[in-house]
N, C-alpha and C positions, 0 to 999 in steps of 0.2 A: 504493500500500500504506500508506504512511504516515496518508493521509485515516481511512482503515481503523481506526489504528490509533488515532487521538485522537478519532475517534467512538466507540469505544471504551472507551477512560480516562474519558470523559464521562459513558458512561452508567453506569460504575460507581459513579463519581463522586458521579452523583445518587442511585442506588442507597441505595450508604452514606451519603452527608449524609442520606436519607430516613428511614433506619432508627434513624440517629445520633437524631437528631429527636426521634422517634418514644418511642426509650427515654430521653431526656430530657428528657421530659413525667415519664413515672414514677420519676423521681428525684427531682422535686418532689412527687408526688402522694405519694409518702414520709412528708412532713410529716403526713401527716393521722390517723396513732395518735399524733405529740407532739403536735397540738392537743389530739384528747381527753383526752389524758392532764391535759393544762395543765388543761383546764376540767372536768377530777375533781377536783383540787384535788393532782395529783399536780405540781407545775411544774417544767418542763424550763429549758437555759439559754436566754436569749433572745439573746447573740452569734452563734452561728453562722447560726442562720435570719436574720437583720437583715442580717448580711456577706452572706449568701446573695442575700438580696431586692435588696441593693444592687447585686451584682456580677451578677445579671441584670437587671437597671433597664441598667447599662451596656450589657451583648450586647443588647437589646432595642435601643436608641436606636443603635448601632453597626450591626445589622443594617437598621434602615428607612433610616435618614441614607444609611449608604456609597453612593457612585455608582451602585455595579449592587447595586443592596439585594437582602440575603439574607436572605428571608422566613421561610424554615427556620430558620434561626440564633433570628431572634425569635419566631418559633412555639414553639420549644423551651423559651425561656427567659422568657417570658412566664407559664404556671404559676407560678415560681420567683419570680418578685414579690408573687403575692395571697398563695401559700401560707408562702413567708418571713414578710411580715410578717404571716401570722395565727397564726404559728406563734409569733413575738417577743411578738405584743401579748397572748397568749395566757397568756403564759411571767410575765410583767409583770403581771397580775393577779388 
């Protein structure tokens, strides 16, 4: 029963990391009314998206690097790097 039950836990597991993912692509895809914004000439701050881009640059390299690499983890967080900083470098000029 037990087997049972941690194939289980597993598949939900993947389930929700899949979905997690998934919706945190379009947390970044976010970013994309403060680019245009930026480049009407409307400028937003460029700290948050930079801390952003950086703080997934880390989950990126954390997710390929670790031993049992979690490609989901860097799939997610991967958007979050162009779109941070196009969103900073945007913001900046």
């Amino acid at each position: 029963m037990k087997g049972g039950v941690e194939m289980n836990k597993s598949k939900i597991n993947t389930i929700v990391g899949s979905i997690g993912a998934f919706i945190g692509v379009f947390v970044f895809i976010a970013y994309i009314p403060q680019i245009m914004n930026n480049l009407a000439g409307n400028k937003g701050d460029f700290i948050q998206p930079l801390v952003a881009a950086l703080n997934c640059s880390l989950w990126v390299y954390y997710g390929i690097f670790k031993p049992d690499r979690d490609i989901p983890l860097a799939a997610a967080n991967a958007p979050g790097i162009f779109f941070g900083l196009a969103s900073a470098l945007t913001a900046l000029l």
